[in-house]
C-alpha positions in Angstrom: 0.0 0.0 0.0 1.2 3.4 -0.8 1.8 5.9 2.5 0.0 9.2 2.6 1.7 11.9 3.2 0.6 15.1 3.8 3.1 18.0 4.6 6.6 18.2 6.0 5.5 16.4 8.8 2.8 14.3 7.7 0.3 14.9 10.5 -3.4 13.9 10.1 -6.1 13.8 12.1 -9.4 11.9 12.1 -12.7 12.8 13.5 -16.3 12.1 14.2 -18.9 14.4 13.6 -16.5 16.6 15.4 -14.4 14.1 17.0 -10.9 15.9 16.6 -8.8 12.8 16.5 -6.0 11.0 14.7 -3.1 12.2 15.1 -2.2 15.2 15.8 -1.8 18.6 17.6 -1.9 16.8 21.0 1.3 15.4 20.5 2.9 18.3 19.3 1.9 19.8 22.6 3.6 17.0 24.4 6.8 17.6 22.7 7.0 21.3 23.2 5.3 21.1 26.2 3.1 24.3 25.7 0.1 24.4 25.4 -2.1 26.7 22.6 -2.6 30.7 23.9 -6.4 31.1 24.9 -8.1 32.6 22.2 -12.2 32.6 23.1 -15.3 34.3 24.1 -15.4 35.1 27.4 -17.2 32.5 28.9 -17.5 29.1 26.5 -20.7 26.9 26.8 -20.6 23.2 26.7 -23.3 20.6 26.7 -24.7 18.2 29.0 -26.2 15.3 27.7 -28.6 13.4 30.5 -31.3 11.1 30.8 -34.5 10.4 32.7 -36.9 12.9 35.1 -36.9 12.2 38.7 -34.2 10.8 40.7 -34.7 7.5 39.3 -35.1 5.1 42.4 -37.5 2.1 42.1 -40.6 1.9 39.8 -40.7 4.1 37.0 -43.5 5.5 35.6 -43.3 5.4 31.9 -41.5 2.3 32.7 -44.8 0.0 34.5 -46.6 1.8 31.2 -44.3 0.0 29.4 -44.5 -3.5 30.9 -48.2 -3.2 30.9 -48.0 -2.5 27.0 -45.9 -5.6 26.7 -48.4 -7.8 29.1 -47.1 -7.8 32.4 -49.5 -7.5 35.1 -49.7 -5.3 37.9 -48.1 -7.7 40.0 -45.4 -8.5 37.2 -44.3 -4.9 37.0 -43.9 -4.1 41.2 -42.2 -7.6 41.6 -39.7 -6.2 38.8 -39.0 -3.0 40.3 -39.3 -3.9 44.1 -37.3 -7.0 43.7 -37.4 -9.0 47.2 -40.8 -7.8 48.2 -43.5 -9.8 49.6 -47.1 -8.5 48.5 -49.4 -8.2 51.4 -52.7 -7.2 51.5 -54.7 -5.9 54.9 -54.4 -1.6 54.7 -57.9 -0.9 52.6 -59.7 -0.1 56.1 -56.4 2.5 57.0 -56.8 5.7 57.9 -54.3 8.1 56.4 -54.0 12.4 57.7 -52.1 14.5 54.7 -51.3 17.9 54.9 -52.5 20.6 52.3 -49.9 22.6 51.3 -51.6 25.4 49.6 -53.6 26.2 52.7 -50.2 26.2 54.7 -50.1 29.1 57.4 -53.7 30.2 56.5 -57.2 29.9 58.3 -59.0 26.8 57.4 -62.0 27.9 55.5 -64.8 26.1 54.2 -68.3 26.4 52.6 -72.0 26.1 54.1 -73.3 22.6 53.9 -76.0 20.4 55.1 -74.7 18.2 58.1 -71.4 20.1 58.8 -69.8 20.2 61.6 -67.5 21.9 64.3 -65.5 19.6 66.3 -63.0 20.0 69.2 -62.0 16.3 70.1 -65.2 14.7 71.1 -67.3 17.9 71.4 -69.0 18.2 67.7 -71.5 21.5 67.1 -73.8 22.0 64.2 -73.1 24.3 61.9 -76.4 25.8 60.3 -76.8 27.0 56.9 -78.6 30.2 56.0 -78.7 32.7 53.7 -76.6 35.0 55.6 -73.6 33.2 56.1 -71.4 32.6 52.8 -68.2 30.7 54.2 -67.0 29.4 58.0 -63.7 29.4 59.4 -61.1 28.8 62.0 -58.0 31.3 63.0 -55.8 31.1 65.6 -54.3 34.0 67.2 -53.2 34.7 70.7 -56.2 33.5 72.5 -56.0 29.9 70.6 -58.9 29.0 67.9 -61.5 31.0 66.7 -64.8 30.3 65.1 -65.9 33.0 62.4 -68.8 33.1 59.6 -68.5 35.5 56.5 -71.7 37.4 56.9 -73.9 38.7 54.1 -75.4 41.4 56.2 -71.9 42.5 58.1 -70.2 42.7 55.1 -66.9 40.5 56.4 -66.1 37.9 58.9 -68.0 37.7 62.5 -67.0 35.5 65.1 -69.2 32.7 65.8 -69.8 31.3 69.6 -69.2 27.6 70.1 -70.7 25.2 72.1 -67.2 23.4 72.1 -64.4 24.3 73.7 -62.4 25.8 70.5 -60.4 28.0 72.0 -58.0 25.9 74.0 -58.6 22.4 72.2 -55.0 21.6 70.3 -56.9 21.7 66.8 -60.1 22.1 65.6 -61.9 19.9 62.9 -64.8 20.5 60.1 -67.1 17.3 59.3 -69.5 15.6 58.5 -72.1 13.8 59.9 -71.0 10.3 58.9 -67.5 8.7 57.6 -69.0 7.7 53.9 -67.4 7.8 51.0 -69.3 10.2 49.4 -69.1 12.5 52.6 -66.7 15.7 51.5 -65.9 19.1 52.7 -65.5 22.0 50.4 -62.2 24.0 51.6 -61.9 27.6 50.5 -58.3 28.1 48.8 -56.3 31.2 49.6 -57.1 31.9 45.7 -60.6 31.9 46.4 -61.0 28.9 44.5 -62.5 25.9 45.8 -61.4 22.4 45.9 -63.8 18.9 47.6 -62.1 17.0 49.7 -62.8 13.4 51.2 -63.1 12.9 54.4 -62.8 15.5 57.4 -60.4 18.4 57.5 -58.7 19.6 60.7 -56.7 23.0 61.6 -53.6 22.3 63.4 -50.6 24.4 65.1 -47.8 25.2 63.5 -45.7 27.1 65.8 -46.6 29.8 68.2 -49.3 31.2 65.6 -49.3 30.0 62.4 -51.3 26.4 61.6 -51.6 24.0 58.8 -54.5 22.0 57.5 -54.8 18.4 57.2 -57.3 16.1 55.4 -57.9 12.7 57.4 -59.5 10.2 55.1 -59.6 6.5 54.0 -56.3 5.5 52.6 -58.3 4.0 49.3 -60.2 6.8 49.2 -56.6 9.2 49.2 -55.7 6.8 46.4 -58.5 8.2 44.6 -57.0 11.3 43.9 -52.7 10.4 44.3 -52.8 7.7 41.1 -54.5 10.0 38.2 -52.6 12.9 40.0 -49.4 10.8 39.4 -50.3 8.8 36.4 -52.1 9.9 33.3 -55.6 8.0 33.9 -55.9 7.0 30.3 -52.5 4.6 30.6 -52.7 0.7 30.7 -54.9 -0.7 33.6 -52.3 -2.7 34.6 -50.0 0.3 35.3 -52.1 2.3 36.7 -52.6 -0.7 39.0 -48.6 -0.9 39.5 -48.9 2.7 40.4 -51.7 2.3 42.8 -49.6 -0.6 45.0 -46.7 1.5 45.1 -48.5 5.0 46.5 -50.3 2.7 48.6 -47.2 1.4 50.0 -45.1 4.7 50.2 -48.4 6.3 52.1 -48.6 2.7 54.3 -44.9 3.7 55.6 -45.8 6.8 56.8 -48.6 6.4 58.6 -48.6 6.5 62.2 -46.2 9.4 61.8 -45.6 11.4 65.5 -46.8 14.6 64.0 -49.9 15.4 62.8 -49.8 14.9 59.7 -48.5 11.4 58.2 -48.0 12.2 54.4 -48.0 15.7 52.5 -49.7 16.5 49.2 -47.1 17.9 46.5 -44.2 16.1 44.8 -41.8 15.9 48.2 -44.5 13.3 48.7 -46.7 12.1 46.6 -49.5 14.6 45.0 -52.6 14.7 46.3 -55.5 17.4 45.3 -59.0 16.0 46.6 -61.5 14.6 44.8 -61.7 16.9 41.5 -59.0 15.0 40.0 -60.3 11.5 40.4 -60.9 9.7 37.2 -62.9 6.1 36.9 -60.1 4.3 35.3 -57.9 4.9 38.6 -60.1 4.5 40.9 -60.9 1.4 39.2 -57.0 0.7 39.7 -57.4 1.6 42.9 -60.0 -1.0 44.1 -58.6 -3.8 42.1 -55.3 -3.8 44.2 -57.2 -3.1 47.2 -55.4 -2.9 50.9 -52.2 -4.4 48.6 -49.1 -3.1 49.6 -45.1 -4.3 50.0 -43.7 -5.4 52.6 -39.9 -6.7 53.0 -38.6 -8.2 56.2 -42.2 -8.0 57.5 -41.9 -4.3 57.4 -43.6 -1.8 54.7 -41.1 -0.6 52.1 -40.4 2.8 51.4 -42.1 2.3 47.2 -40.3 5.4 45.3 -41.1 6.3 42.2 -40.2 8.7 39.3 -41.6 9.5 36.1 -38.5 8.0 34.1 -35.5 5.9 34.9 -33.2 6.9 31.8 -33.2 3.2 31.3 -31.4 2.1 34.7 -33.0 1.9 38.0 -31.2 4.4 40.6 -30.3 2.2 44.1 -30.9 3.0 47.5 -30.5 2.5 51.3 -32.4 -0.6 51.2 -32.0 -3.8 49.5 -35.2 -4.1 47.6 -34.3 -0.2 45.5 -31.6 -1.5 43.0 -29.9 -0.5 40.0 -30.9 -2.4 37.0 -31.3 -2.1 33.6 -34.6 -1.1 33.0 -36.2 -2.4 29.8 -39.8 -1.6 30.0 -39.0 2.1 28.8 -37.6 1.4 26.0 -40.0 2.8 23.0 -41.4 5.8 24.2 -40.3 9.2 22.4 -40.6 11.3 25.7 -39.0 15.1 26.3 -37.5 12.7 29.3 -35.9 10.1 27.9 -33.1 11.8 26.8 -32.4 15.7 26.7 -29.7 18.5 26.6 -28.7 21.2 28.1 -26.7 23.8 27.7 -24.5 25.6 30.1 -22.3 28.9 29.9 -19.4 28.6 31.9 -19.8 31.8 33.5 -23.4 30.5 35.0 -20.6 28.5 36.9 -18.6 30.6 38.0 -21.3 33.2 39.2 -23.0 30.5 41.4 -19.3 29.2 42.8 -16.7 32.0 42.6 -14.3 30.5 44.6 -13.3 28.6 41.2 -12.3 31.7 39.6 -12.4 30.9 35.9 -13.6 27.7 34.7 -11.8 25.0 33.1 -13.1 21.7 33.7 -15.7 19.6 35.4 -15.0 16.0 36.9 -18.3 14.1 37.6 -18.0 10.9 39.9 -20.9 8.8 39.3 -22.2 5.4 41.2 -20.9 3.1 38.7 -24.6 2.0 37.8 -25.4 2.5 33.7 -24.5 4.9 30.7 -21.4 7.1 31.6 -20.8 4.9 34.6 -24.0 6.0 36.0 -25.6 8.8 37.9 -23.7 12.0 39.3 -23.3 11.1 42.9 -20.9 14.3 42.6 -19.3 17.0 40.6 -15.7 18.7 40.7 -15.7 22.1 39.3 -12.3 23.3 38.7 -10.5 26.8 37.8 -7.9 28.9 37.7 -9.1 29.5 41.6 -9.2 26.4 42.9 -12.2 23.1 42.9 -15.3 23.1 44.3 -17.2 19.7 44.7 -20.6 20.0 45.0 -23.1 16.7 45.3 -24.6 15.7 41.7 -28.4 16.7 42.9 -26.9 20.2 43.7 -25.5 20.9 40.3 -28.7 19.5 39.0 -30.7 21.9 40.8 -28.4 24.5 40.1 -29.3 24.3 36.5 -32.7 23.1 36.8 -31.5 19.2 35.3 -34.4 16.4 35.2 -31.8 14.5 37.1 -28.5 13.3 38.5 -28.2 11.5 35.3 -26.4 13.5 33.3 -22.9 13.5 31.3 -20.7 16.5 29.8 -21.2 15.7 25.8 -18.8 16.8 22.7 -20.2 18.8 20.5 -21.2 17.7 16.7 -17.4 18.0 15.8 -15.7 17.1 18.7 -14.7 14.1 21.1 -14.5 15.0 24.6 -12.6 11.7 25.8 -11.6 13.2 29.1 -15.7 13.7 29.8 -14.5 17.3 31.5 -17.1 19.5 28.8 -14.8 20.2 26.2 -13.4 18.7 22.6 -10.2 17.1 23.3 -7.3 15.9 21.0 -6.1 12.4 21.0 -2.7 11.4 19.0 0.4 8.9 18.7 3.7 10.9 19.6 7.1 9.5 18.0 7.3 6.6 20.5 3.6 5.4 19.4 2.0 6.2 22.8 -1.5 7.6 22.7 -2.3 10.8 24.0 -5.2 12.8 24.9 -5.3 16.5 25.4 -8.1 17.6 26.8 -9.5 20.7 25.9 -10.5 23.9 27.9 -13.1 25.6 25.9 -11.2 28.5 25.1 -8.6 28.3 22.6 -6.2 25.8 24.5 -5.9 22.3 26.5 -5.3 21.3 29.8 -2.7 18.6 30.9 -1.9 16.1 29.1 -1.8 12.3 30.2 -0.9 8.9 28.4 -4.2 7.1 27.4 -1.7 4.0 25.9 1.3 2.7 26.2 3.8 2.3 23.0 2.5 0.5 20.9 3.4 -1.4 17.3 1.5 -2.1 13.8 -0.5 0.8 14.4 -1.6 2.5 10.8 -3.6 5.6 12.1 -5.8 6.4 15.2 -9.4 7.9 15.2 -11.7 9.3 17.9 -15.2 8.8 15.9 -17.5 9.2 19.0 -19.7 6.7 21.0 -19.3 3.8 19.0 -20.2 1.0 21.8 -22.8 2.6 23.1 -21.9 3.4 26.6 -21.8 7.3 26.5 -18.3 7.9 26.3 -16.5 8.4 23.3 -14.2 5.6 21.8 -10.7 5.2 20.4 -10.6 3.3 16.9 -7.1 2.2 15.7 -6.5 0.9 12.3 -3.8 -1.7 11.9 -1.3 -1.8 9.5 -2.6 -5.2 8.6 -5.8 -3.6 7.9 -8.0 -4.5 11.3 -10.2 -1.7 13.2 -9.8 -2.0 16.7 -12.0 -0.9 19.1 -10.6 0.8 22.2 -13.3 1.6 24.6 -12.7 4.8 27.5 -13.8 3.7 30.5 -15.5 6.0 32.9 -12.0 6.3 34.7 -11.0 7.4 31.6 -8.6 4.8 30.9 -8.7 2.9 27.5 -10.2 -0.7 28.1 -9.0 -3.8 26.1 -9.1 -3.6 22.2 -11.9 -5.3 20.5 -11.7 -6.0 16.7 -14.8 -4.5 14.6 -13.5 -5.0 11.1 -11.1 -6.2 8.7 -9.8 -5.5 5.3 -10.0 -1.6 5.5 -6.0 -1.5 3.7 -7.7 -0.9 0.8 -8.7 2.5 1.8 -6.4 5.8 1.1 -8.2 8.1 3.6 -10.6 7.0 6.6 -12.3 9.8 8.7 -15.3 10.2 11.1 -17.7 12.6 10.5 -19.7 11.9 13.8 -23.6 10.8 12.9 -23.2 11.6 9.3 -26.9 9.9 8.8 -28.6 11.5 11.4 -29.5 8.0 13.3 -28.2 8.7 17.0 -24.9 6.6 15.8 -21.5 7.9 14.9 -20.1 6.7 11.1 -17.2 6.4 9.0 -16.1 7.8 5.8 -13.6 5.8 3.6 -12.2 6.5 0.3 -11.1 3.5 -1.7 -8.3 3.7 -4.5 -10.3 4.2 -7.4 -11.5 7.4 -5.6 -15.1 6.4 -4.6 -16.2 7.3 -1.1 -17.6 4.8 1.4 -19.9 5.3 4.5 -20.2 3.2 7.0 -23.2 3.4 9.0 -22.6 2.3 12.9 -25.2 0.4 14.9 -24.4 1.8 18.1 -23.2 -1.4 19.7 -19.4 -1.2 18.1 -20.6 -2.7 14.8 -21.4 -1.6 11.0 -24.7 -1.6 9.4 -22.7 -1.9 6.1 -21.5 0.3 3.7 -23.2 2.7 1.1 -21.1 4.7 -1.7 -21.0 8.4 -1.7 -20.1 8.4 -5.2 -16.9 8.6 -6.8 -14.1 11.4 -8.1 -12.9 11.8 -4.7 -9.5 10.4 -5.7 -8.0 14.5 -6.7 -8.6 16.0 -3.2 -5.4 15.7 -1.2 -7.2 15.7 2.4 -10.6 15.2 4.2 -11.1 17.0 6.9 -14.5 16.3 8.6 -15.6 19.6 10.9 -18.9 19.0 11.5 -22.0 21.4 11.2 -20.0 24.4 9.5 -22.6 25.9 7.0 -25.3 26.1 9.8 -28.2 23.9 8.1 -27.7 20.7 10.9 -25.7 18.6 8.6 -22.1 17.4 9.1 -20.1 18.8 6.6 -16.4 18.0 5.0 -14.1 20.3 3.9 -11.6 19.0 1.4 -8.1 20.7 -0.1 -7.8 19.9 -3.7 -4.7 20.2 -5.5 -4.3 23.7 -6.7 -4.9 24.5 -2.9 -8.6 26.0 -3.0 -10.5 24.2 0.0 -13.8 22.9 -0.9 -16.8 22.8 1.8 -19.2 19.6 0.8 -22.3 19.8 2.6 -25.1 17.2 3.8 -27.9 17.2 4.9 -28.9 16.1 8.4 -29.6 12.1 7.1 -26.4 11.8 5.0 -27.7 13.2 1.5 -25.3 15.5 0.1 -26.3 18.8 -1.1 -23.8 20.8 -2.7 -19.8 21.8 -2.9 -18.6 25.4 -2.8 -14.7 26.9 -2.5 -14.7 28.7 1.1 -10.7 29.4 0.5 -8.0 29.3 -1.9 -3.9 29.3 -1.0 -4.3 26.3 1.1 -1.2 24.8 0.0 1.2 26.4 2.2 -0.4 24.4 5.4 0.7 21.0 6.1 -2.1 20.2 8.1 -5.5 20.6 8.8 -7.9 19.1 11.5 -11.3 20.1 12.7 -10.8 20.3 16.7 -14.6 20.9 17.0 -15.7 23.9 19.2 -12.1 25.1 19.8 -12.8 28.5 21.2 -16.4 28.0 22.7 -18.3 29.9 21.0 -20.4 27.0 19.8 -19.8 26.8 16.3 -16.8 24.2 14.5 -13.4 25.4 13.6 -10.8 24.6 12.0 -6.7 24.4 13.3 -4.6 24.9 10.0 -0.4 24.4 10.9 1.7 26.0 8.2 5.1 25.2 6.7 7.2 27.5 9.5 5.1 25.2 12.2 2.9 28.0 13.2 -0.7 27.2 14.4 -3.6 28.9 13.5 -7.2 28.7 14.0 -9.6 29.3 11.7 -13.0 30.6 13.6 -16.1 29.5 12.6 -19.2 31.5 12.2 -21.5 29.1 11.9 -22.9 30.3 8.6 -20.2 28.6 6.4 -17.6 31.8 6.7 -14.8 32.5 8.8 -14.5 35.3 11.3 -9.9 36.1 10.5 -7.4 33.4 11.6 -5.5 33.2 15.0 -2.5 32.6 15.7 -2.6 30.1 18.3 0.9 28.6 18.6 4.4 28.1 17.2 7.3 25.5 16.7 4.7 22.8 16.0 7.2 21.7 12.4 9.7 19.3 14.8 7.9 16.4 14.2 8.2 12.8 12.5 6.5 12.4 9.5 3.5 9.5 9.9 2.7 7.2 7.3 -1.3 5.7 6.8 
């Protein structure tokens, strides 16, 4: 096979759909140990890449929806996510007292009805209904509890005498006359809206003066309104009867509770809202499971839920909460199941100054799923100094769906070091690898051996995730013509190689242009030696789902350099030097199509490489480092649109370096 050479030095560099790989700049940092001047916006923004809503920990909602859709029963789908658990029934005839948040701090107020009642303990007085009197309460002030009536004819509140002992009792109750199920009390909101609720409802103190309401009912009859408020009543009857055991269950653990309230009514707990939002589907859930709940050890678990899992169970104190790969959600095109975010690293460094400028951040994760799992926490270093802050504080801090979350490259760039930004990755002289990773602004941070020497290596790539796992991979090609895949692990060591092809000697030029098809899986681009261009699609488990031409009279262009979305219309693009030096830009569209070449340049020739570093300067758009023949740097900034905004000079002395065959 005939070497390609490009320059006085030969360099090249390979990348995914921004992965900045091959060979490359990284190890011409090594050697002169420098590293490239800072040359950026003020504050770069990066990506994070995360999965699921909720903090992920036992059943998952979408997830039961799933199973049910697939045929599991109700009894199928809490066995899968409570593993361990015995299911018991015996708690339909419970009574369960929840607090109402919205009528927090305020006087309980309800309306006029027929058989209501004022109680203090065992004292109960009539409350009659006429035309004068529009709404009853009970404050508390110095003198302990009050009883007032809104009056028609006073025009505001009057206070009300009481055969019971209000005043001094230590709360005071409205009722009914009976305890049936259709027995409600209609509680004025602070809004001045009004919401029913089941059962009986009770002011109690909250510290010297304030007080809090509470709604005692039957614990069925509270399930009433927590499953539709929880699940969408128009789901699977079987997960809405998954859903039913497991609030049963979380309430059954509370109960009993030393305060005087066992449960309260918004998403801290488990949402409750009365009986307006009961639906005839869940209550039908409801009663099917009736007085079912899970017990391990003989003792009521704690059930926890969340809307969506990311695919992997979150694990817990206790040994029936686990972490295991969840299949059930698997399917569903949710906002949840994955989603981005993106960050500005002076949001950072506002909320955590101590940092001083931001360079990196180092999650540590609890070894469970993609990226090595959920963010237990999160180093955020700087010029300053690290802060390490827990990963449920950096995800309220940016308002995240949850600790399951990973810093992602953007579409031109592989960040192998999982720190937020592109990084390099090369082969020095001695054939070790190298990564480089990058700060976001113009520069990299220290460098650290990913590999050993190593022999029979033809030319190494950075093409993205192609296993699967959330981190991006290492591909080498063998001067015997194999592609070997080298796996980072989330220590951000290389695992062992695994081969993923053969026969690829054939090939002149091999890049990766990141998800060049627009199916969620990094590619690769190969040009044969009749000068017809070759994409390989990836499956997303490490594999290829074969190859499709990209036509042919590619043989006359001296370099591919892939650089992601430059032109701005969501495709990942290749620019390409052809012989008289004029640089071409070949554009796709987002599934692979391509939709036109234009010359962006001309002069080219005096640089003796180019590579597409991704988001070198954080701006958020791809650029391009161009080294010339005096082994001067420069970058080329992107402006998103196709054009470039000048060139850089972002480093020198980089012409002292081996020549490298592929």
């Amino acid at each position: 096979m005939n070497a390609l050479r490009f320059g006085a030095t030969g360099l090249r560099r390979r990348s995914r759909a921004g992965a900045v790989v091959g060979l490359v700049v990284g190890m011409l940092l090594g050697a002169l140990g420098v590293a490239a001047p800072a040359h950026a916006q003020t504050s770069p923004v990066f990506t994070l890449a995360g999965r699921g809503w909720g903090h992920g920990i036992g059943m998952s909602q979408w997830g039961a929806y799933g199973a049910a859709t697939q045929g599991l029963t109700w009894r199928e789908i809490v066995a899968f996510y409570y593993p361990g658990t015995t299911q018991q029934d015996g708690y339909a005839g419970r009574t369960i007292r929840v607090q109402l948040s919205a009528l927090r701090g305020a006087p309980l107020t309800v309306l006029p009805a027929a058989g209501l009642l004022v109680a203090a303990g065992t004292c109960t007085q009539t409350l009659p209904v006429s035309a004068d009197t529009t709404q009853w309460r009970v404050a508390r002030g110095a003198s302990g509890w009050t009883l007032e009536r809104r009056s028609t004819a006073a025009g505001g509140w009057v206070e009300e005498s009481s055969s019971c002992p209000l005043a001094s009792a230590p709360d005071v109750m409205f009722r009914t006359t009976s305890w049936a199920s259709t027995s409600t009390v209609t509680v004025v909101l602070p809004s001045g809206s009004t919401r029913d609720y089941r059962g009986w409802v009770s002011a109690v103190p909250n510290g010297a003066s304030s007080l809090d309401t509470v709604n005692t009912l039957n614990l069925e009859q509270y399930l009433y309104s927590v499953v539709p408020s929880e699940m969408p009543p128009s789901w699977h009857a079987q997960g809405l009867a998954a859903q039913a055991v497991a609030a049963r269950t979380y309430a059954a653990a509370r109960l009993g509770a030393s305060g005087a309230w066992d449960i309260c009514d918004t998403t801290a707990c488990q949402v409750y809202s009365g009986r307006p939002t009961e639906y005839t589907a869940s209550t039908a859930a409801v009663d099917a499971t009736s007085g079912v709940v899970l017990t391990y050890g003989g003792s009521v678990v704690t059930a926890m839920f969340s809307a969506y899992n990311g695919g992997q169970t979150a694990a817990a104190n206790a040994p029936y909460l686990v972490s295991q790969k969840d299949p059930y959600e698997a399917g569903f095109s949710t906002p949840n199941a994955t989603w981005r975010v993106r960050i500005a690293a002076a949001s950072i460094e506002r909320a955590w100054p101590a940092i001083g400028t931001f360079r990196e951040i180092v999650v540590r994760r609890d070894g469970h799923g993609r990226w090595g799992g959920r963010a237990v926490s999160v180093d955020l270093v700087g010029t300053g100094g690290t802060v390490t802050v827990t990963g449920s504080r950096f995800q309220s801090q940016f308002g995240l769906k949850s600790t399951y979350y990973a810093p992602e490259a953007d579409s031109v760039g592989a960040d192998l070091a999982a720190n937020a930004f592109s990084d390099v990755v090369g082969r020095d002289g001695s054939s070790r690898l190298l990564l480089y990773p990058g700060n976001g602004r113009g520069g990299w941070l220290k460098p650290r051996v990913l590999a050993a020497a190593a022999t029979g290596i033809r030319q190494v790539l950075s093409p993205g995730d192609l296993d699967g796992d959330g981190l991006d991979d290492v591909l080498v090609v063998t001067t015997a013509g194999y592609l070997e895949l080298r796996p980072v692990q989330p220590d951000g060591t290389l695992g062992p190689a695994r081969r993923v092809g053969s026969g690829w000697r054939g090939y002149s030029e091999i890049v990766g242009p990141g998800d060049l098809t627009g199916d969620g899986f990094p590619d690769l681009v190969a040009r044969d030696s009749a000068g017809v261009l070759w994409i390989y699609r990836g499956d997303g488990s490490g594999s290829w789902l074969g190859r499709t031409s990209l036509g042919s009279g590619w043989g006359s262009l001296r370099e591919l350099t892939p650089v992601g979305d430059f032109d701005g219309d969501g495709g990942s693009d290749i620019l390409a030097r052809d012989r008289t030096g004029a640089l071409r830009l070949y554009s796709f569209s987002p599934t692979g199509v391509r939709t036109g070449m234009r010359v962006v340049g001309s002069g080219w020739s005096t640089y003796s490489q180019l590579t597409g570093p991704g988001d070198f300067d954080g701006d958020g758009h791809p650029d391009l480092l161009a080294r010339d023949s005096a082994g001067r740097l420069w970058l080329y900034r992107s402006s998103g649109t196709g054009t470039w905004l000048g060139r850089v000079q972002v480093g020198s002395g980089w012409g002292s370096f081996l020549d490298i065959d592929s």
